[in-house]
PDB file of N, CA, C and O in Angstrom:
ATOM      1  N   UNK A   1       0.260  14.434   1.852  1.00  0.00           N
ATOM      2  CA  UNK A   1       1.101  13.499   2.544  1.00  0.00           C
ATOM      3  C   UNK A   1       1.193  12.222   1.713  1.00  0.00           C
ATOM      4  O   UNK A   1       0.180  11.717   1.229  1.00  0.00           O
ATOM      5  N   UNK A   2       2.320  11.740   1.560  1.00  0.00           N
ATOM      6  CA  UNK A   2       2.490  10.519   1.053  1.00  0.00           C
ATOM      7  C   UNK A   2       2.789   9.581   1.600  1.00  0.00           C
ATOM      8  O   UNK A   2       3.790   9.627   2.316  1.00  0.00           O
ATOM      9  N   UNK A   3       1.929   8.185   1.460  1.00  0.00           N
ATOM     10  CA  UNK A   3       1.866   7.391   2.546  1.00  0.00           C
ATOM     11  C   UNK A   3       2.354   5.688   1.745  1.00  0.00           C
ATOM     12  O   UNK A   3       2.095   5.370   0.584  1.00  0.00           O
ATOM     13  N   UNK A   4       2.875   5.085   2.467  1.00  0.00           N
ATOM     14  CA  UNK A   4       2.916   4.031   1.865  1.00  0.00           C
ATOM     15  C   UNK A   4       1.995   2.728   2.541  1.00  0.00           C
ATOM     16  O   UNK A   4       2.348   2.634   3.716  1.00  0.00           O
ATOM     17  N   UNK A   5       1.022   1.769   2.244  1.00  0.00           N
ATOM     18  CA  UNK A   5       0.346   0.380   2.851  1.00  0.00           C
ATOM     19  C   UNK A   5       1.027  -0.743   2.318  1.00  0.00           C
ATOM     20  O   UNK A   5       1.066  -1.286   1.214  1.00  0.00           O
ATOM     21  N   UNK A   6       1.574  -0.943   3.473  1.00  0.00           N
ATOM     22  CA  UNK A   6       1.932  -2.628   3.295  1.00  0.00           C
ATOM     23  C   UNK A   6       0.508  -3.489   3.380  1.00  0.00           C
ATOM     24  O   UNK A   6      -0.575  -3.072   3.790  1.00  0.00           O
ATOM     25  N   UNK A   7       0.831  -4.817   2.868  1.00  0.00           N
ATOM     26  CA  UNK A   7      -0.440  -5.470   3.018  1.00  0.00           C
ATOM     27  C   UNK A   7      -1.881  -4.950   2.258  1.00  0.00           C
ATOM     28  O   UNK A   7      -2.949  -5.560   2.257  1.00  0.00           O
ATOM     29  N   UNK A   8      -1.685  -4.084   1.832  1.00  0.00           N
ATOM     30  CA  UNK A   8      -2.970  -3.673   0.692  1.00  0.00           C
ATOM     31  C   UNK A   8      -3.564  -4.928   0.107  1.00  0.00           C
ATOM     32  O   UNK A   8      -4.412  -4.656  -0.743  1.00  0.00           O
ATOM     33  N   UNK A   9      -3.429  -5.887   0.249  1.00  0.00           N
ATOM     34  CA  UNK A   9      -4.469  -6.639  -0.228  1.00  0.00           C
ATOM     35  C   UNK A   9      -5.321  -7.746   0.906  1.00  0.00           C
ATOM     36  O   UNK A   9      -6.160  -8.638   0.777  1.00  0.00           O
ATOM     37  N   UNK A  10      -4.652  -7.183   1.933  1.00  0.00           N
ATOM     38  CA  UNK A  10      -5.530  -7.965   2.958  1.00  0.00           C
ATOM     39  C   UNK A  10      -6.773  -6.912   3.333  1.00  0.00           C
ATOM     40  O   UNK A  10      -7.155  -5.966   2.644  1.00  0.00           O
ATOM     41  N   UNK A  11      -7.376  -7.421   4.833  1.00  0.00           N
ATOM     42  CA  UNK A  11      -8.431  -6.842   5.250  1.00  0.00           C
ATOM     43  C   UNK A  11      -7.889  -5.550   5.577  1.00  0.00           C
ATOM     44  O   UNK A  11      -8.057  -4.629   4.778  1.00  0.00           O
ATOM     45  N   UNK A  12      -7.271  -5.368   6.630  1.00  0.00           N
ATOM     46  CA  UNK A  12      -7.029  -4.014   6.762  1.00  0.00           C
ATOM     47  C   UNK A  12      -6.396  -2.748   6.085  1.00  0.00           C
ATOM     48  O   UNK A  12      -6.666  -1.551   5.991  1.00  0.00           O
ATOM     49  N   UNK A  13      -5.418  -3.611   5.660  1.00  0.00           N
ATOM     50  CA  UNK A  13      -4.631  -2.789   4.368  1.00  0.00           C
ATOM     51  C   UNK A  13      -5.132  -2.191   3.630  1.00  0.00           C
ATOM     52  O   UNK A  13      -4.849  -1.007   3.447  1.00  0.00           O
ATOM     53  N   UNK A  14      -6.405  -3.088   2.708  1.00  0.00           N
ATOM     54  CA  UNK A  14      -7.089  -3.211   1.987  1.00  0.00           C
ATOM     55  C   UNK A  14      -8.237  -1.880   2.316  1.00  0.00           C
ATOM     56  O   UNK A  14      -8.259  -0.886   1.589  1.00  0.00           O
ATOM     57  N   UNK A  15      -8.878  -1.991   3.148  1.00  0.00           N
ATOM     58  CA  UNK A  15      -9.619  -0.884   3.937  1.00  0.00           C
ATOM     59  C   UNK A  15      -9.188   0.464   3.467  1.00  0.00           C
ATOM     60  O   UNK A  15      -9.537   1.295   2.628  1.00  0.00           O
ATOM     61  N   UNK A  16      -7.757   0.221   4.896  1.00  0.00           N
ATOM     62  CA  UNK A  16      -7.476   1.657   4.673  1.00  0.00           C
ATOM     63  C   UNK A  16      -6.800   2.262   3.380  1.00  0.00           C
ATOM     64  O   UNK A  16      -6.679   3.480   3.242  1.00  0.00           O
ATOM     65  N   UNK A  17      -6.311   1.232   2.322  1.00  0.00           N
ATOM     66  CA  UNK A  17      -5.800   1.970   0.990  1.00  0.00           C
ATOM     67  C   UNK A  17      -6.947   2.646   0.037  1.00  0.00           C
ATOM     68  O   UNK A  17      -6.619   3.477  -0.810  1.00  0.00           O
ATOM     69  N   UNK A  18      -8.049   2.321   0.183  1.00  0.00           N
ATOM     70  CA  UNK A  18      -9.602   2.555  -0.281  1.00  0.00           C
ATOM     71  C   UNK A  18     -10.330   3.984   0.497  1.00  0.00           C
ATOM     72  O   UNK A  18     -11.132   4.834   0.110  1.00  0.00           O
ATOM     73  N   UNK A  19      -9.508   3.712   1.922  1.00  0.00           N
ATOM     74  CA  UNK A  19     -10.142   4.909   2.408  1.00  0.00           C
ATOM     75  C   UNK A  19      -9.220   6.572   2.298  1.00  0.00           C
ATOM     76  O   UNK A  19      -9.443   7.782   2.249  1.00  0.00           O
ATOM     77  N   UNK A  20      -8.157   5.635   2.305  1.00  0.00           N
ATOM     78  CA  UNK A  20      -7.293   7.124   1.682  1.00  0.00           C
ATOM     79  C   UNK A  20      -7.262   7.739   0.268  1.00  0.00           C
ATOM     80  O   UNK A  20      -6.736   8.798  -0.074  1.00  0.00           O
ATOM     81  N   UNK A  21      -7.908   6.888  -0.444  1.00  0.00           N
ATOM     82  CA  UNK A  21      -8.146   7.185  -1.699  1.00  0.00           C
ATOM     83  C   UNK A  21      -9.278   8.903  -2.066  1.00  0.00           C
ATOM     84  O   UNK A  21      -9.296   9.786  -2.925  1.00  0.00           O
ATOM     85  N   UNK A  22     -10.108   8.529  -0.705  1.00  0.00           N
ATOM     86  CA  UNK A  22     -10.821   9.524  -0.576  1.00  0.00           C
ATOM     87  C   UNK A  22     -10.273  11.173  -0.093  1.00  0.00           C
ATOM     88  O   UNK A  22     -10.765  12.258  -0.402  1.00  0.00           O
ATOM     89  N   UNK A  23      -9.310  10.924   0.602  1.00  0.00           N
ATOM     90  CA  UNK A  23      -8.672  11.846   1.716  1.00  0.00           C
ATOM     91  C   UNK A  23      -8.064  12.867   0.919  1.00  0.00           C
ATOM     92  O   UNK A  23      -7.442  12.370  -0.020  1.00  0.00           O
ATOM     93  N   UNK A  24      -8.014  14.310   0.962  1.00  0.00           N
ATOM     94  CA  UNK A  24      -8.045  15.466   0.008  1.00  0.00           C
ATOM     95  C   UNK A  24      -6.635  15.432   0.915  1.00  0.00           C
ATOM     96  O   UNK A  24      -6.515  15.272   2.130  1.00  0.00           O
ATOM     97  N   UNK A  25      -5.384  15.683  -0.337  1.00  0.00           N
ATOM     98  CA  UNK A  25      -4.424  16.029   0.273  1.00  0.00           C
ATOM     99  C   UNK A  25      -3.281  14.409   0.237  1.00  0.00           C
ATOM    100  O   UNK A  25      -2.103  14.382  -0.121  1.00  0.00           O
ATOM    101  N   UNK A  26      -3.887  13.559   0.592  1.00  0.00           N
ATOM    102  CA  UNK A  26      -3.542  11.861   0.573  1.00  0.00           C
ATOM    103  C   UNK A  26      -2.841  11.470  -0.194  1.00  0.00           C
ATOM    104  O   UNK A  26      -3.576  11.658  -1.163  1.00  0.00           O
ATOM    105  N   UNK A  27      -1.434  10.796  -0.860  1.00  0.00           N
ATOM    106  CA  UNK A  27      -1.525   9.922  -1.747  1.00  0.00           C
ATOM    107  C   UNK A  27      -1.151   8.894  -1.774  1.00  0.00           C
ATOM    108  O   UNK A  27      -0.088   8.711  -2.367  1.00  0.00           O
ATOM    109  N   UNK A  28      -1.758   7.881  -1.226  1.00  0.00           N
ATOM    110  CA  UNK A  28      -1.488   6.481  -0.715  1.00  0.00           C
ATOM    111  C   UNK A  28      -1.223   5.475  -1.729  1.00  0.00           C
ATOM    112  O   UNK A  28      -1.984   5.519  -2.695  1.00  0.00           O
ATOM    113  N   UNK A  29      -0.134   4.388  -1.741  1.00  0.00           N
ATOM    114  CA  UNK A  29       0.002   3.914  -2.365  1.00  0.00           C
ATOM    115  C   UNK A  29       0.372   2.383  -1.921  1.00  0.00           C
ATOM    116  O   UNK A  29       1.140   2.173  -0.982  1.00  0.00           O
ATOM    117  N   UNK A  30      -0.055   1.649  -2.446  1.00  0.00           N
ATOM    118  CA  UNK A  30      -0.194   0.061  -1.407  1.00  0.00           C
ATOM    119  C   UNK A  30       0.333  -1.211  -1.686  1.00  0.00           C
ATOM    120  O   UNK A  30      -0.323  -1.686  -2.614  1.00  0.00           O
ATOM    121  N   UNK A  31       1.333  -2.087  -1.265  1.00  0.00           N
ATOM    122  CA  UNK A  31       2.030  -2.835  -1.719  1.00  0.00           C
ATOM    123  C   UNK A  31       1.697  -4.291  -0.969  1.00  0.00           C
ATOM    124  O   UNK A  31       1.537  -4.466   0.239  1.00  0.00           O
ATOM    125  N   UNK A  32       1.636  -5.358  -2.120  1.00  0.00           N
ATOM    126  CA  UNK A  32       0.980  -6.683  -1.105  1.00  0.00           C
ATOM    127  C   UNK A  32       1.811  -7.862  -2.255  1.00  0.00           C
ATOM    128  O   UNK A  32       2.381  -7.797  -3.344  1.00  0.00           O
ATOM    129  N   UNK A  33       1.525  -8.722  -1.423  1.00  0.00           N
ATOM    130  CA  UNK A  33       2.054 -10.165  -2.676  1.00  0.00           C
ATOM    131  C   UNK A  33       0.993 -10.465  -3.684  1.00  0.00           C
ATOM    132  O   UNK A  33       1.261 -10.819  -4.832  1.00  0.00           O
ATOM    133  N   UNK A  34      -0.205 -10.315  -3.229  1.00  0.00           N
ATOM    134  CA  UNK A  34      -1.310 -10.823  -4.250  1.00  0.00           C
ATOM    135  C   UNK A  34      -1.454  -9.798  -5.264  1.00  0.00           C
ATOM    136  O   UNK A  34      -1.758  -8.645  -4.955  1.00  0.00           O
ATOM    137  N   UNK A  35      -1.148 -10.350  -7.067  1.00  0.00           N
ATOM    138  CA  UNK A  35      -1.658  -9.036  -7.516  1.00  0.00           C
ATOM    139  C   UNK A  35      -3.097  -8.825  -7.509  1.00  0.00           C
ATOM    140  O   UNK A  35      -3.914  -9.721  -7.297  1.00  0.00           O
ATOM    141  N   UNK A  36      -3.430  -7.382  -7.795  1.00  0.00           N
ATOM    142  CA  UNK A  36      -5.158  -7.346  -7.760  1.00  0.00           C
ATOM    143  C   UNK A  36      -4.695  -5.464  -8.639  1.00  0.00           C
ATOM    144  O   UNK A  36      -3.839  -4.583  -8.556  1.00  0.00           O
ATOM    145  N   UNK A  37      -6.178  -5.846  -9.532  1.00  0.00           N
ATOM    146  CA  UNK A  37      -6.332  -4.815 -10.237  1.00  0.00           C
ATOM    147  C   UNK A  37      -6.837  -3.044  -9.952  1.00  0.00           C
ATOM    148  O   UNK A  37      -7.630  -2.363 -10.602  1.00  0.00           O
ATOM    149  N   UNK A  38      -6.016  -2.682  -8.721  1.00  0.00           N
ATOM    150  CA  UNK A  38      -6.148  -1.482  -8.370  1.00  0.00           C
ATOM    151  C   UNK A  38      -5.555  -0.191  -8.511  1.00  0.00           C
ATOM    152  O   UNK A  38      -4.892  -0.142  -7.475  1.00  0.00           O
ATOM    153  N   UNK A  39      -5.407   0.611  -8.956  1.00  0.00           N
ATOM    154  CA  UNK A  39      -4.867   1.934  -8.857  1.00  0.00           C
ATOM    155  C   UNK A  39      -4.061   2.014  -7.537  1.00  0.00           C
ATOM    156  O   UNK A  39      -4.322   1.480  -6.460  1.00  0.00           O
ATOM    157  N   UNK A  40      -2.926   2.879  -7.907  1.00  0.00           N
ATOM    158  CA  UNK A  40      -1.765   2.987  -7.098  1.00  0.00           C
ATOM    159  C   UNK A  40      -1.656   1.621  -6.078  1.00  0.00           C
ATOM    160  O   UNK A  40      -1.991   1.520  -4.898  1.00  0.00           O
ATOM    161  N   UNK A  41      -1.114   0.713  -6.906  1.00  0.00           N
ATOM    162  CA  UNK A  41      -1.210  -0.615  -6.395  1.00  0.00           C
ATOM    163  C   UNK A  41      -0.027  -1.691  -7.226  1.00  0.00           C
ATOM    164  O   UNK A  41       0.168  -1.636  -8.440  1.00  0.00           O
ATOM    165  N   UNK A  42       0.509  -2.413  -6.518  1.00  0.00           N
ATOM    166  CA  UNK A  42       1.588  -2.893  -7.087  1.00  0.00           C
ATOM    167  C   UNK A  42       2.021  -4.199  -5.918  1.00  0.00           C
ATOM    168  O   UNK A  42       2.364  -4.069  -4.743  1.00  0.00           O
ATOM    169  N   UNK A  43       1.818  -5.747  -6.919  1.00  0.00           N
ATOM    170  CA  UNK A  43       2.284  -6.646  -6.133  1.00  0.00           C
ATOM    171  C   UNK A  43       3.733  -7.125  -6.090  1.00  0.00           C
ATOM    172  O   UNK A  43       4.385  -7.708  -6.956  1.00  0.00           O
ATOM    173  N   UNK A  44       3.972  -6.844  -5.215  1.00  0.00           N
ATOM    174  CA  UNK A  44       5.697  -7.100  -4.727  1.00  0.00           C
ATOM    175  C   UNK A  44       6.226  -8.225  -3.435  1.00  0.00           C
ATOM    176  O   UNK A  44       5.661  -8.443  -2.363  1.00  0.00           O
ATOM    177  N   UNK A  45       7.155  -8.661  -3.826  1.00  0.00           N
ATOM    178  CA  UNK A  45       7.981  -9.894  -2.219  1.00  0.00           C
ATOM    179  C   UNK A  45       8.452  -8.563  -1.597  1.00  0.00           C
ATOM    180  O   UNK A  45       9.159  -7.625  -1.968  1.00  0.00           O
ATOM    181  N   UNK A  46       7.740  -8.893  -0.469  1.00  0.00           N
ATOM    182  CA  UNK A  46       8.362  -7.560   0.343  1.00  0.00           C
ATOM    183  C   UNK A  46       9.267  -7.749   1.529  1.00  0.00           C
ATOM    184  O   UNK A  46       9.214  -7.059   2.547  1.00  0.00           O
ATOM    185  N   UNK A  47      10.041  -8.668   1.330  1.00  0.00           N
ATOM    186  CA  UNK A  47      10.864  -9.429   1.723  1.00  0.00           C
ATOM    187  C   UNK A  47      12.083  -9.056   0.871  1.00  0.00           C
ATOM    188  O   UNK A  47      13.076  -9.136   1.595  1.00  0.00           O
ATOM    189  N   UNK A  48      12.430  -8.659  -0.447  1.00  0.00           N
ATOM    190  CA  UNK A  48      12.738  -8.070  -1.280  1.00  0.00           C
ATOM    191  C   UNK A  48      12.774  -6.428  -1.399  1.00  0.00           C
ATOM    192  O   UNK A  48      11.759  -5.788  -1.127  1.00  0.00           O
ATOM    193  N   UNK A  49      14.202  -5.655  -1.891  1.00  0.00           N
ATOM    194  CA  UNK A  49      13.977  -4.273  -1.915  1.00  0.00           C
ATOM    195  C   UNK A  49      13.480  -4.324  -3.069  1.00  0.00           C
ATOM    196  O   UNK A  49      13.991  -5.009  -3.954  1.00  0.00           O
ATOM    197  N   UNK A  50      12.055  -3.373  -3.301  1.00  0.00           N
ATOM    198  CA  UNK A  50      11.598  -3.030  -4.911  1.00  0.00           C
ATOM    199  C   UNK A  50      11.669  -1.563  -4.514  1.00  0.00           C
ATOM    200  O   UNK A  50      11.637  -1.140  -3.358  1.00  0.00           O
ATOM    201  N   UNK A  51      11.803  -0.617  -5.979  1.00  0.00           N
ATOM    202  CA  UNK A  51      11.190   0.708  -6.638  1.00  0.00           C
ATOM    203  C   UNK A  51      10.031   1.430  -5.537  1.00  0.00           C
ATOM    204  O   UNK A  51      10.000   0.803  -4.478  1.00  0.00           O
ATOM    205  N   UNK A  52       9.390   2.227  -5.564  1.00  0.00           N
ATOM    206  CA  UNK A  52       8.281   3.055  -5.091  1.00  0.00           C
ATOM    207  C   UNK A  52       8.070   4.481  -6.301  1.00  0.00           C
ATOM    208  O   UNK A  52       9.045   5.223  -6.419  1.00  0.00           O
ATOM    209  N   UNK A  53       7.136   4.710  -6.920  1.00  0.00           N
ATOM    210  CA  UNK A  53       6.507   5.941  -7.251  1.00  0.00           C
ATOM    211  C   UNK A  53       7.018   7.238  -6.408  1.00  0.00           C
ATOM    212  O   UNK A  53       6.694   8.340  -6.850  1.00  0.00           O
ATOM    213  N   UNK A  54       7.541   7.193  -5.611  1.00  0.00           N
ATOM    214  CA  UNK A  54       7.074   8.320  -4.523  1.00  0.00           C
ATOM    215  C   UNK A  54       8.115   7.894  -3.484  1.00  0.00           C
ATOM    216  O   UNK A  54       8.716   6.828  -3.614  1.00  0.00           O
ATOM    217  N   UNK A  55       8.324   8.692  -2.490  1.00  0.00           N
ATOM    218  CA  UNK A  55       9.462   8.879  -0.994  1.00  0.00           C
ATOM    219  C   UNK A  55       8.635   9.055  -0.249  1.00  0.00           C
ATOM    220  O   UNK A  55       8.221  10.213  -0.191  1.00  0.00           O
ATOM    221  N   UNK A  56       7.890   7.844   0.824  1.00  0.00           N
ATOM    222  CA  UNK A  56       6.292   8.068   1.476  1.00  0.00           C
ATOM    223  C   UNK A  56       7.191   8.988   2.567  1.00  0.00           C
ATOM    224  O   UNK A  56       8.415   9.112   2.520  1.00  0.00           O
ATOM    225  N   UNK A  57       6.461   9.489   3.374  1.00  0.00           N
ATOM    226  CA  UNK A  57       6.328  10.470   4.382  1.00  0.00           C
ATOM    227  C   UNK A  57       6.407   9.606   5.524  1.00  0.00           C
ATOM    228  O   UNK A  57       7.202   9.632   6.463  1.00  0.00           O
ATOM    229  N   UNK A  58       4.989   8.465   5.167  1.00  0.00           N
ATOM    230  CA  UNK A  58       4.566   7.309   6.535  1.00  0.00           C
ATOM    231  C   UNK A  58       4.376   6.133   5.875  1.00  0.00           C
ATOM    232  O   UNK A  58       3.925   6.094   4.730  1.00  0.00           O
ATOM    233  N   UNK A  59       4.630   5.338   6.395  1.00  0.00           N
ATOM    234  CA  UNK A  59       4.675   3.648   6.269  1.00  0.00           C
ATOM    235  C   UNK A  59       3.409   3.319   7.263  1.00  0.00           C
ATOM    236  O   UNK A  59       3.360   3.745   8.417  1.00  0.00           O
ATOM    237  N   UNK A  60       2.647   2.708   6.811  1.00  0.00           N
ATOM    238  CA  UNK A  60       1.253   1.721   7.639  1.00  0.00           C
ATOM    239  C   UNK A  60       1.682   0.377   7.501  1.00  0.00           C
ATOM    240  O   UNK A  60       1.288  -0.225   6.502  1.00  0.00           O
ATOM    241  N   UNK A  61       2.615  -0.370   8.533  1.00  0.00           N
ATOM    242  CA  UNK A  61       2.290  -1.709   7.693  1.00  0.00           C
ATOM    243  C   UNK A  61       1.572  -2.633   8.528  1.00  0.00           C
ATOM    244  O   UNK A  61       1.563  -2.833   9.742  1.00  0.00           O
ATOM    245  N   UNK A  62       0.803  -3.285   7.267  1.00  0.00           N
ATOM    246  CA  UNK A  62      -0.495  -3.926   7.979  1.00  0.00           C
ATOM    247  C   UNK A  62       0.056  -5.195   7.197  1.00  0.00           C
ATOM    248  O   UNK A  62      -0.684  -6.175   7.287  1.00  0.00           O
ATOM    249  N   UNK A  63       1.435  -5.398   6.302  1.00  0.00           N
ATOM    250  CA  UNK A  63       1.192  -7.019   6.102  1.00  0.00           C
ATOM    251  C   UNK A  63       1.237  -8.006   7.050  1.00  0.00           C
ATOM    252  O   UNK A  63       0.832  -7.490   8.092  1.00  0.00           O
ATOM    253  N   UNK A  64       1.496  -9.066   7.222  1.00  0.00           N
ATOM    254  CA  UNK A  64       1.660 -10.266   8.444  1.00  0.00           C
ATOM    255  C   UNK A  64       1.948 -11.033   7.297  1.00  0.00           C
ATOM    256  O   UNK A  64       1.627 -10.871   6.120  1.00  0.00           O
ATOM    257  N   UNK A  65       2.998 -12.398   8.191  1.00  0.00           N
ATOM    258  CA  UNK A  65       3.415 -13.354   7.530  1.00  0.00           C
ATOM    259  C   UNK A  65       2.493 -14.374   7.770  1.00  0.00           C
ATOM    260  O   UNK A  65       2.084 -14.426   8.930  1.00  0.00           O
ATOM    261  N   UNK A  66       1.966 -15.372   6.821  1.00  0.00           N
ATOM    262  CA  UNK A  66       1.333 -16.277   6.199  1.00  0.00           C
ATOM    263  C   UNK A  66       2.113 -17.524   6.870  1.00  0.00           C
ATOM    264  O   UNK A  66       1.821 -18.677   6.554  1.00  0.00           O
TER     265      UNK A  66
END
């Protein structure tokens, strides 16, 4: 399943993009404003249309506005 995380660099985002990393079958991929040096990870205005790797299946979004 291909999944997309908004907010990957907050707390929860953050969590669950780490925990799907584990998940056999998973391929999560996580989008936030802050960059940070992670695998399948990419900082973007998401406020803005950008690119994706992949056509997720499911959207998690865990960003919130600041």
């Amino acid at each position: 399943m291909r999944i997309l995380v908004t907010g990957a660099s907050g707390f929860v985002g953050g969590a669950l993009l780490r925990r799907l990393a584990d998940v056999s079958g998973a391929q999560a991929f996580g989008v936030a404003r802050r960059p940070l040096p992670l695998p399948n990870y990419a900082a973007r205005d998401l406020s803005q249309p950008f690119e994706l790797p992949f056509r997720p299946e499911v959207v998690v979004h865990a960003a919130a506005r600041v």
